[in-house]
PyMOL Python script that loads the backbone (N, CA, C, O; Angstrom):
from pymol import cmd

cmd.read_pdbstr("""\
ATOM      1  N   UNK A   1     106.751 113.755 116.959  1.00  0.00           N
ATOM      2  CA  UNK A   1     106.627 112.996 115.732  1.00  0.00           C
ATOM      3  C   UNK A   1     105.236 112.365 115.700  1.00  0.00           C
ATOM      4  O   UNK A   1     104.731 111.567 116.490  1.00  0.00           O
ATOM      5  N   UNK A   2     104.827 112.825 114.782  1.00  0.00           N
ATOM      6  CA  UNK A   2     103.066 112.329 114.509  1.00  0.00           C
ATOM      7  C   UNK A   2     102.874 110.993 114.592  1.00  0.00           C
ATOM      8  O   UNK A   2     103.991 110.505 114.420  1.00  0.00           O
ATOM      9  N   UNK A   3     101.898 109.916 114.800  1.00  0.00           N
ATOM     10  CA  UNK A   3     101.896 108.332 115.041  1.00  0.00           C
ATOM     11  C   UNK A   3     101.354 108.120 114.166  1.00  0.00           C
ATOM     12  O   UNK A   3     100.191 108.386 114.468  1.00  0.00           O
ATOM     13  N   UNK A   4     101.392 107.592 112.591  1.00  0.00           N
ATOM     14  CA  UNK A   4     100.410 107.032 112.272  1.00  0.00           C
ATOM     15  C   UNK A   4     100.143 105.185 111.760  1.00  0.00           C
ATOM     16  O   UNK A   4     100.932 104.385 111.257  1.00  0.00           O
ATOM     17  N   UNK A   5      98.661 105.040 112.173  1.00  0.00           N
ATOM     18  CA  UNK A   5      98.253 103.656 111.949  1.00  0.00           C
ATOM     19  C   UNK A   5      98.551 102.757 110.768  1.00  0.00           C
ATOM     20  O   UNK A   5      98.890 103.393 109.771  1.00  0.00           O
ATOM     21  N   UNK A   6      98.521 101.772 110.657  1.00  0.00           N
ATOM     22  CA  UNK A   6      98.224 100.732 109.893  1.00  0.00           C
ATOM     23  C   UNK A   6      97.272 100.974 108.785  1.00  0.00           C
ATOM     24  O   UNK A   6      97.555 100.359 107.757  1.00  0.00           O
ATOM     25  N   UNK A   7      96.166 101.750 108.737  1.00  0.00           N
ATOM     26  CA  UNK A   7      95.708 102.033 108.331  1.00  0.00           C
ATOM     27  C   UNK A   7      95.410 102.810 107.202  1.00  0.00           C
ATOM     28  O   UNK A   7      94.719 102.766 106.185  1.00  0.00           O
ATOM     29  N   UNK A   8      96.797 104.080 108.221  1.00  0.00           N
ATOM     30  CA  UNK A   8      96.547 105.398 107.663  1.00  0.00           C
ATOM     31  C   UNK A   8      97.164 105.234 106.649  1.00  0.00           C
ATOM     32  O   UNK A   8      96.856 105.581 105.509  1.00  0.00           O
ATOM     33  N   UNK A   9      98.924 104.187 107.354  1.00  0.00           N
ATOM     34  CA  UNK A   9      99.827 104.234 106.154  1.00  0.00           C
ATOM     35  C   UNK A   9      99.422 103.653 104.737  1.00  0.00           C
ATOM     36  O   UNK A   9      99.854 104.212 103.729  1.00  0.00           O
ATOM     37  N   UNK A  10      98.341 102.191 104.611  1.00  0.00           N
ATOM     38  CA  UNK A  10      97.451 101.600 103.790  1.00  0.00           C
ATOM     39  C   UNK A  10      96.709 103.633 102.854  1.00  0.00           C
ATOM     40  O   UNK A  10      96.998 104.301 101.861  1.00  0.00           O
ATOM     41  N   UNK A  11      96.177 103.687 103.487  1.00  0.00           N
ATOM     42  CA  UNK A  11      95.734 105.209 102.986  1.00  0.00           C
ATOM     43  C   UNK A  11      96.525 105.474 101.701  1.00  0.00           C
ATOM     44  O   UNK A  11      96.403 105.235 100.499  1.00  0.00           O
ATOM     45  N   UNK A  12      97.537 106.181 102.657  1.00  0.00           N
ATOM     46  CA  UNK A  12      98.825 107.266 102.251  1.00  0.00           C
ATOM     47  C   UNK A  12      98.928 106.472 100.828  1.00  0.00           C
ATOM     48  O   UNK A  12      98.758 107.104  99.786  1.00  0.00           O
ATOM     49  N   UNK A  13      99.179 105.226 100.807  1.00  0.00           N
ATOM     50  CA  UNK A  13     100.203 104.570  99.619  1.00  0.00           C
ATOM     51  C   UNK A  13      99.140 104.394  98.546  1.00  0.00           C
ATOM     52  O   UNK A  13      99.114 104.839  97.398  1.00  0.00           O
ATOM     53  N   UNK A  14      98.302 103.663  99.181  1.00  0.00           N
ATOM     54  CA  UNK A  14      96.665 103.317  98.042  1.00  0.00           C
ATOM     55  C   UNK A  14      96.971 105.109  97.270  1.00  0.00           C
ATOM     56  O   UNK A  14      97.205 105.040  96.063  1.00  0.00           O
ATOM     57  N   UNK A  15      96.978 106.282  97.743  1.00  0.00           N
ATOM     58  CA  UNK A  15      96.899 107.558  97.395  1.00  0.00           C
ATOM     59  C   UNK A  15      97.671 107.913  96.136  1.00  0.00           C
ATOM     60  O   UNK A  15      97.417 108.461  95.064  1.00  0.00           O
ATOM     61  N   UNK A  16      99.005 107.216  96.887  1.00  0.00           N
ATOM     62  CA  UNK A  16     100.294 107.918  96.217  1.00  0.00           C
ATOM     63  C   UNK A  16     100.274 106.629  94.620  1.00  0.00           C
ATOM     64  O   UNK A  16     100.768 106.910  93.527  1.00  0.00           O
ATOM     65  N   UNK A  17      99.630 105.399  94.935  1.00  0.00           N
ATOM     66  CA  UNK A  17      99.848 104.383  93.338  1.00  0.00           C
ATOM     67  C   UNK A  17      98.726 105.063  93.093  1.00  0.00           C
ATOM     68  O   UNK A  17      99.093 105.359  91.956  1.00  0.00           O
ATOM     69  N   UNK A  18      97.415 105.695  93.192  1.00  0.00           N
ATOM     70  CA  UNK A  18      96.841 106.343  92.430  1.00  0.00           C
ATOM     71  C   UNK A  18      97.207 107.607  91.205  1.00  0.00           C
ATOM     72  O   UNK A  18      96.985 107.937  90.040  1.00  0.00           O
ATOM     73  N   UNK A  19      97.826 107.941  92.275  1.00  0.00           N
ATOM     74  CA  UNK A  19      98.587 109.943  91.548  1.00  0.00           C
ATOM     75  C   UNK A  19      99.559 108.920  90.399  1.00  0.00           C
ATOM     76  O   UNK A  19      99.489 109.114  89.186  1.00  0.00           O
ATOM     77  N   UNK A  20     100.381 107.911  90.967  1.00  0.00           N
ATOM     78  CA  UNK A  20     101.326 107.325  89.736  1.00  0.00           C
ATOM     79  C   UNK A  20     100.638 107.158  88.321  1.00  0.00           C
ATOM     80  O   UNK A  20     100.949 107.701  87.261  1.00  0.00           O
ATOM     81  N   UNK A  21      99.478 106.138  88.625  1.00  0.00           N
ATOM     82  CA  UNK A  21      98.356 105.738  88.008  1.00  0.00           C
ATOM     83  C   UNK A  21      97.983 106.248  86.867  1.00  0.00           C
ATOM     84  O   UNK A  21      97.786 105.872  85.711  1.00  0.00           O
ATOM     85  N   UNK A  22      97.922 107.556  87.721  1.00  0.00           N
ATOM     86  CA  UNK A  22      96.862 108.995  86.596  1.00  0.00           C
ATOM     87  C   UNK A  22      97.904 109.376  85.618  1.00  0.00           C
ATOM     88  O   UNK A  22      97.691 109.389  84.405  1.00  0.00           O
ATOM     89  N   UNK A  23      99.117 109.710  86.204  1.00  0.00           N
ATOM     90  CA  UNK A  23     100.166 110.316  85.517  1.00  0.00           C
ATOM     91  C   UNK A  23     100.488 109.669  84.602  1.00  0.00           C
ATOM     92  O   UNK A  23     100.634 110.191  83.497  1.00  0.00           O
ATOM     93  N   UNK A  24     100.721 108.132  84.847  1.00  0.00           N
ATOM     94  CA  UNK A  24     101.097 107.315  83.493  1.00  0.00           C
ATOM     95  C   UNK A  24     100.015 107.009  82.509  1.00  0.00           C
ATOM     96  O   UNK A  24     100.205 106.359  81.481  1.00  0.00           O
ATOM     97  N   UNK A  25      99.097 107.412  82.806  1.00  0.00           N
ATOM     98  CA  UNK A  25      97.570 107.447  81.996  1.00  0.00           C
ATOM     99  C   UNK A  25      97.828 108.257  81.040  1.00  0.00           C
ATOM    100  O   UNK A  25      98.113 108.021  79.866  1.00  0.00           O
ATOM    101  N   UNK A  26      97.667 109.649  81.835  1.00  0.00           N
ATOM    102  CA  UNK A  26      98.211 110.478  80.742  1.00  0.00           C
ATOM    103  C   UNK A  26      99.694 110.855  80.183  1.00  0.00           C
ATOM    104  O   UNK A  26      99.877 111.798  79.413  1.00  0.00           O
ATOM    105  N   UNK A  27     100.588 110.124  80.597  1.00  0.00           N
ATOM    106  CA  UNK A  27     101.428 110.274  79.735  1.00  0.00           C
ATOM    107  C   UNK A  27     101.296 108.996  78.614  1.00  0.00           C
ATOM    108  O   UNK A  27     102.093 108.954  77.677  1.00  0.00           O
ATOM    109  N   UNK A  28     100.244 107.962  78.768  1.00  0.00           N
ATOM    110  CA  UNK A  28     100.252 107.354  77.418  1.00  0.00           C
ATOM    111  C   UNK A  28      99.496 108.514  76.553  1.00  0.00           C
ATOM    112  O   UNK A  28     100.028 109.214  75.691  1.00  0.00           O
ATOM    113  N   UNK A  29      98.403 108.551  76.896  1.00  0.00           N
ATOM    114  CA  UNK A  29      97.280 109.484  76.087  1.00  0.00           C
ATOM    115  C   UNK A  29      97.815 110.463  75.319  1.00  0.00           C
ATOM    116  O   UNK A  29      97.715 110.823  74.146  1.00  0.00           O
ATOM    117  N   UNK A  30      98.523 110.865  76.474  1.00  0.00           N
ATOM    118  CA  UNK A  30      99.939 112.082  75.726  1.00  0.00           C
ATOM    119  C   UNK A  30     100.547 112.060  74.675  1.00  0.00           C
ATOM    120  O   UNK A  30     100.407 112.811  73.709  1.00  0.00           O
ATOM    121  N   UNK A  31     101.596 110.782  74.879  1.00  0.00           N
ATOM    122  CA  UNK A  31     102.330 110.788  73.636  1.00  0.00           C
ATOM    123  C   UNK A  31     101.987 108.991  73.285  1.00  0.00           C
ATOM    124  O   UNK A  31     102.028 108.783  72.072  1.00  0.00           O
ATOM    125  N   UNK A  32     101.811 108.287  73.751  1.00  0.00           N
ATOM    126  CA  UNK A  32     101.580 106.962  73.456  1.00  0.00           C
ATOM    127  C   UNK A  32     101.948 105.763  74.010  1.00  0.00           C
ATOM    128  O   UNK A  32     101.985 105.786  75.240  1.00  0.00           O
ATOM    129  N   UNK A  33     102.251 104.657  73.454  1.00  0.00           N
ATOM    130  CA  UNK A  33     102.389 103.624  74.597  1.00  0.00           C
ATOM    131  C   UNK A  33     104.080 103.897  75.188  1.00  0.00           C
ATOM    132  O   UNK A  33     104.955 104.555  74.626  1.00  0.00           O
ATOM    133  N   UNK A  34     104.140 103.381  76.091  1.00  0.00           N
ATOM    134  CA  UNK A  34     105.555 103.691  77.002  1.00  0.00           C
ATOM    135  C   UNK A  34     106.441 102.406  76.692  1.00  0.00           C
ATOM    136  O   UNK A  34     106.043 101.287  77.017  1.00  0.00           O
ATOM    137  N   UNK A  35     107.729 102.622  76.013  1.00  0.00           N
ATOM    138  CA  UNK A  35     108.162 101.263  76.578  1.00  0.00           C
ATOM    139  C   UNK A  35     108.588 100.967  77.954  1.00  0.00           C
ATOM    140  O   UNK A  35     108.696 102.021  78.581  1.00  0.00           O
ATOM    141  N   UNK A  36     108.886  99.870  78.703  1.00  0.00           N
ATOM    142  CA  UNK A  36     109.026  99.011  79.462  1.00  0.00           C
ATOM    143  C   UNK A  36     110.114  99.743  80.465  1.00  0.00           C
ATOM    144  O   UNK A  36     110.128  99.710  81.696  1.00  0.00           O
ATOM    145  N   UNK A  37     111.154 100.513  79.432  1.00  0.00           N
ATOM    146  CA  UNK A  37     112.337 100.724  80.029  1.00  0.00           C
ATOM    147  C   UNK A  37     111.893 102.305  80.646  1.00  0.00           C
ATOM    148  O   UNK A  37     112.497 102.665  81.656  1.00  0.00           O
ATOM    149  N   UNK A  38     111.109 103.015  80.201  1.00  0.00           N
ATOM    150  CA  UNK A  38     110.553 104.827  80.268  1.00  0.00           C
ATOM    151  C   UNK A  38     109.233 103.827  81.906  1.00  0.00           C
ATOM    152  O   UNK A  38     109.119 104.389  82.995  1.00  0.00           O
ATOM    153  N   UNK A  39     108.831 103.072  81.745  1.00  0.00           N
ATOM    154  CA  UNK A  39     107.605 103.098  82.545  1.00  0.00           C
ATOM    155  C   UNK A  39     108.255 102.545  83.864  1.00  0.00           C
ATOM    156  O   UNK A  39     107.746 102.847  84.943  1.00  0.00           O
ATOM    157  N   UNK A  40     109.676 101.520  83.788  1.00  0.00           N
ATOM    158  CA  UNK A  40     110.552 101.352  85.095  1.00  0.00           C
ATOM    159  C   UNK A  40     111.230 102.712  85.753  1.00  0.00           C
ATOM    160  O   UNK A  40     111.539 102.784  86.943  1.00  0.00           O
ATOM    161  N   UNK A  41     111.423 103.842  84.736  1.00  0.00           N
ATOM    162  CA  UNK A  41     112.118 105.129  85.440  1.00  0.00           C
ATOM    163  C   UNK A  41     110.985 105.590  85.945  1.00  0.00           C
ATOM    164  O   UNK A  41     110.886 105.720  87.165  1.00  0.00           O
ATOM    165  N   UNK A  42     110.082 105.873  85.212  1.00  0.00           N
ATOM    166  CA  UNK A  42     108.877 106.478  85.918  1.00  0.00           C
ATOM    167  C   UNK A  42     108.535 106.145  86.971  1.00  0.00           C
ATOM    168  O   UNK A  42     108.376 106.995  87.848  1.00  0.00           O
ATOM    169  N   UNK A  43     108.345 104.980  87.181  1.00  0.00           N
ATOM    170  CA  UNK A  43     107.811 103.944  88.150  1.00  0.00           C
ATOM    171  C   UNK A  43     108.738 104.522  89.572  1.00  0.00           C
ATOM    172  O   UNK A  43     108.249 104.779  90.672  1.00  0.00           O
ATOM    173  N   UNK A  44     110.068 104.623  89.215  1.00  0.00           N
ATOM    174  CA  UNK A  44     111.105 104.830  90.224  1.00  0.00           C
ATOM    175  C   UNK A  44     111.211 106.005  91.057  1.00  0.00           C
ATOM    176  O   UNK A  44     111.721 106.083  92.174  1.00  0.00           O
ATOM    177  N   UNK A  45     110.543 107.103  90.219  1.00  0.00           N
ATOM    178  CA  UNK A  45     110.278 108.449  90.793  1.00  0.00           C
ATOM    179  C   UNK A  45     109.683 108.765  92.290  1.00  0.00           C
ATOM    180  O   UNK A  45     108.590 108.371  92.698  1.00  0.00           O
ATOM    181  N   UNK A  46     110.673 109.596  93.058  1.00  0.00           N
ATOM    182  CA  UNK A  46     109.705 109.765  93.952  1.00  0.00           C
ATOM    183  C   UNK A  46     108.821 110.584  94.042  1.00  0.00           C
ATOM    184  O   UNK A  46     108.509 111.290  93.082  1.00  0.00           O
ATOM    185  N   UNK A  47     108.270 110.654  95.145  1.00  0.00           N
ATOM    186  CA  UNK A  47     106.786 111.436  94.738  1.00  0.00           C
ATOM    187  C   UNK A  47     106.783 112.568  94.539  1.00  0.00           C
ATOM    188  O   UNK A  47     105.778 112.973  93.954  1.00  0.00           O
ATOM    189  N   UNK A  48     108.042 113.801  94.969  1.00  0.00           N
ATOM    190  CA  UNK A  48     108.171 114.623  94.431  1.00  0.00           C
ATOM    191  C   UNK A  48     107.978 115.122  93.092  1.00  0.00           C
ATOM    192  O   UNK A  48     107.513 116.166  92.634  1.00  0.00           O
ATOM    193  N   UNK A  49     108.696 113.597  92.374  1.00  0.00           N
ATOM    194  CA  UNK A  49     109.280 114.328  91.061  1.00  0.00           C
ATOM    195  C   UNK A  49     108.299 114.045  90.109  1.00  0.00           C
ATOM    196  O   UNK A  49     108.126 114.651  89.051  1.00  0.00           O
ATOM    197  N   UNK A  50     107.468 112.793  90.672  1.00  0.00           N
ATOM    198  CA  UNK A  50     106.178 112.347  90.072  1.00  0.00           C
ATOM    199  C   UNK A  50     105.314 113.488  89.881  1.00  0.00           C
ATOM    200  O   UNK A  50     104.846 113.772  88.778  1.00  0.00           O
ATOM    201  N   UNK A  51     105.130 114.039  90.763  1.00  0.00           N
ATOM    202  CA  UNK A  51     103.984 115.968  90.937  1.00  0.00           C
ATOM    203  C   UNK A  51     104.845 116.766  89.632  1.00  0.00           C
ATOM    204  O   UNK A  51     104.255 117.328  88.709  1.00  0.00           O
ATOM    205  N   UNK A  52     106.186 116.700  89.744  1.00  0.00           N
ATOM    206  CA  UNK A  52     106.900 117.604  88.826  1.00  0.00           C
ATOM    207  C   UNK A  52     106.664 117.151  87.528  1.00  0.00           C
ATOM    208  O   UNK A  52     106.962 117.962  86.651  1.00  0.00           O
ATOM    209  N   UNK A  53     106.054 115.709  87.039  1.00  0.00           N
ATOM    210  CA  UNK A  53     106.129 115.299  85.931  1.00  0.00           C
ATOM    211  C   UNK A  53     105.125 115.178  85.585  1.00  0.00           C
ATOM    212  O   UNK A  53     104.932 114.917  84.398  1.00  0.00           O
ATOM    213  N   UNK A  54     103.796 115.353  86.709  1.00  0.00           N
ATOM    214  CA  UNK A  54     102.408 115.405  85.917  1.00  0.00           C
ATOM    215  C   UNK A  54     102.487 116.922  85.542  1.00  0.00           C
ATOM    216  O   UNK A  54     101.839 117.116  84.513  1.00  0.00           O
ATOM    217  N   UNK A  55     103.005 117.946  85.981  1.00  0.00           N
ATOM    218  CA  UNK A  55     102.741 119.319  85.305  1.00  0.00           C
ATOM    219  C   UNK A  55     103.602 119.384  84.403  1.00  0.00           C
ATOM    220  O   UNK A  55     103.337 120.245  83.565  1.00  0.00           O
ATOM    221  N   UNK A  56     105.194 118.420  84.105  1.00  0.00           N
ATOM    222  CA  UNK A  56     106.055 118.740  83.090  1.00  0.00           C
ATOM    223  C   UNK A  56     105.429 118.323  81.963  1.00  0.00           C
ATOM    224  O   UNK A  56     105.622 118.822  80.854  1.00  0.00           O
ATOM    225  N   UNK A  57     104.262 116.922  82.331  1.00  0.00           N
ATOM    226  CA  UNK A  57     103.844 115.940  81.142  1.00  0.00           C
ATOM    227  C   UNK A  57     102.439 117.152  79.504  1.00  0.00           C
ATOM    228  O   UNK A  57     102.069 116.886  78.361  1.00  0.00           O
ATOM    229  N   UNK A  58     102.192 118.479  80.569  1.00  0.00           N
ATOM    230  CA  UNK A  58     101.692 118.735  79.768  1.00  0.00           C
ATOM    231  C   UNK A  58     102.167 119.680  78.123  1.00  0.00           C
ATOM    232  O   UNK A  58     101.641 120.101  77.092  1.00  0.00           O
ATOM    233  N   UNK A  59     103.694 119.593  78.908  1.00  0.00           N
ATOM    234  CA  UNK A  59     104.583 120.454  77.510  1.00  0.00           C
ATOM    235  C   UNK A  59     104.864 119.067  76.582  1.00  0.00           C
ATOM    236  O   UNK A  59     104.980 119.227  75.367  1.00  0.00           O
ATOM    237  N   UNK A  60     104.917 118.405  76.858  1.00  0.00           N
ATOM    238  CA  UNK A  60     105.309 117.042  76.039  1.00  0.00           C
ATOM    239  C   UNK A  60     104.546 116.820  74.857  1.00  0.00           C
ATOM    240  O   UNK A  60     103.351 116.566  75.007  1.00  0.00           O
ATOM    241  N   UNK A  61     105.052 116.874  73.639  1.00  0.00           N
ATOM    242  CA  UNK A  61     104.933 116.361  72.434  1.00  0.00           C
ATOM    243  C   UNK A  61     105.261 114.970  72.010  1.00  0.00           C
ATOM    244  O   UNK A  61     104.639 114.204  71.275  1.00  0.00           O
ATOM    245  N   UNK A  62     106.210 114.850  72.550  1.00  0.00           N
ATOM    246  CA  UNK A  62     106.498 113.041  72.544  1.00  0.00           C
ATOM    247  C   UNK A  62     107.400 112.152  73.345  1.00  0.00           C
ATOM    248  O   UNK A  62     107.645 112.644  74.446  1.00  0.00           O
ATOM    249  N   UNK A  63     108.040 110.845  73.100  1.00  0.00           N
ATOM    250  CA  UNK A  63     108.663 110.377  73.448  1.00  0.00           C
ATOM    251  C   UNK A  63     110.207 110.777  74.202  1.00  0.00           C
ATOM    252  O   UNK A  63     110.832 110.457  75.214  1.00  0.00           O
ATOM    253  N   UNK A  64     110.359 111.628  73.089  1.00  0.00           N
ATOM    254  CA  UNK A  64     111.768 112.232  72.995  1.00  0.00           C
ATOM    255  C   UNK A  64     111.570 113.358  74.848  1.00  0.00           C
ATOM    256  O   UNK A  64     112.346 113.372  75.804  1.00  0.00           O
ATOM    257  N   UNK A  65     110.443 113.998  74.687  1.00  0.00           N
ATOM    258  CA  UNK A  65     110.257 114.834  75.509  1.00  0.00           C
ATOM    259  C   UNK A  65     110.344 114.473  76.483  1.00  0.00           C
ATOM    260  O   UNK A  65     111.138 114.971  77.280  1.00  0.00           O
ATOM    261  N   UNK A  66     109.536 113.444  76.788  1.00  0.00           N
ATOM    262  CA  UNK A  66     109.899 112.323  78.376  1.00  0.00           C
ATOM    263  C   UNK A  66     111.291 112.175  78.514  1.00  0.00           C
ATOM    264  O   UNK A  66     112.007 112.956  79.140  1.00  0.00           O
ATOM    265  N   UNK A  67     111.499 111.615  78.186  1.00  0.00           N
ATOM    266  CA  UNK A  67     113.227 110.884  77.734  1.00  0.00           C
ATOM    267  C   UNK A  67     114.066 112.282  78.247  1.00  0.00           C
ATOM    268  O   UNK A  67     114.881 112.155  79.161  1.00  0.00           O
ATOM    269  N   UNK A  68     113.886 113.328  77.761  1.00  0.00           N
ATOM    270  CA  UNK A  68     114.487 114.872  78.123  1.00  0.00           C
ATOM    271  C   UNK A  68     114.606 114.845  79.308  1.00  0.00           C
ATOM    272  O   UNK A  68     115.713 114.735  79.836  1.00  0.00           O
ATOM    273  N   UNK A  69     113.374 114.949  80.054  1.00  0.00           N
ATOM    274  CA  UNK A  69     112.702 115.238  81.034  1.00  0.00           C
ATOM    275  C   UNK A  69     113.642 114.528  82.149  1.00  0.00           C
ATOM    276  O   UNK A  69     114.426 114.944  83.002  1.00  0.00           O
ATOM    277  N   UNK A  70     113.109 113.051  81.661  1.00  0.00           N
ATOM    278  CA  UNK A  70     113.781 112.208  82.649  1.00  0.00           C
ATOM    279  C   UNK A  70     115.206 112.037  82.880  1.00  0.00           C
ATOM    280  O   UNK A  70     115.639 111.758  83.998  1.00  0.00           O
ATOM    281  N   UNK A  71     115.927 112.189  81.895  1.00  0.00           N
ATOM    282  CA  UNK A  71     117.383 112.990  82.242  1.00  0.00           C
ATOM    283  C   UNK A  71     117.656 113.556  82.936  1.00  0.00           C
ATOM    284  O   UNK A  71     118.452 113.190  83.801  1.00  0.00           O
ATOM    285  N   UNK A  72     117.103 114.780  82.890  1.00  0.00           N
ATOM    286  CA  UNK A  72     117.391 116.009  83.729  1.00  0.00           C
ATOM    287  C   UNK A  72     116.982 116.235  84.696  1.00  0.00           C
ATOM    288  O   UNK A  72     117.348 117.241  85.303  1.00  0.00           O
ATOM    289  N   UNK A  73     115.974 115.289  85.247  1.00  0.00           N
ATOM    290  CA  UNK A  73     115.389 115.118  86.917  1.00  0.00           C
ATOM    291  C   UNK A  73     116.666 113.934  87.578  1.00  0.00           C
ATOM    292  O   UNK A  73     116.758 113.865  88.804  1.00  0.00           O
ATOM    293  N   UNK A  74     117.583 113.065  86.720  1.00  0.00           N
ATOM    294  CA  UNK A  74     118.488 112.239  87.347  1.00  0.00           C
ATOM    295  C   UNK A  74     119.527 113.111  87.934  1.00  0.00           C
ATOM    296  O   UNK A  74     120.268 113.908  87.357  1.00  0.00           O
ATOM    297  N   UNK A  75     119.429 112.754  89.434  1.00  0.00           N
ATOM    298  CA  UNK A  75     120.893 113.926  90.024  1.00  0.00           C
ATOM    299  C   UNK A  75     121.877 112.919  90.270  1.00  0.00           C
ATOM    300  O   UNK A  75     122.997 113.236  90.672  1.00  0.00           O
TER     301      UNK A  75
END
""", "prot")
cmd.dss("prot")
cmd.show_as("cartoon", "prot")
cmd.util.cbc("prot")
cmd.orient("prot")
């Protein structure tokens, strides 16, 4: 099992609220501002599904589309 530092883990996470960051960037740009309740699911995603939703975010036309989306990633 690999060791990693204090540091690294600081790294890893600074990394991973970046990728969040971008994604919710462009999913405003996308379709527009997010409410409160779409930006707490998002927020909740793990990082998997976050990767799955910056490439899902580019079929998206709107609100409704997120909202789809995010349904159907809930197991």
């Amino acid at each position: 099992m690999p060791i990693t530092t204090s540091w690294e883990e600081k790294g890893i996470e600074r990394g991973l609220q970046r990728e969040r960051s971008l994604i919710l960037r462009q999913l405003t740009r996308r379709i527009g501002q997010l409410p409160e309740t779409i930006l707490a699911q998002v927020n909740e995603l793990p990082i998997e599904q976050m990767e799955a939703l910056g490439e899902a975010l580019l079929d998206f036309v709107n609100l409704y589309d997120l909202q789809a989306w995010l349904a159907s990633e809930v197991v």
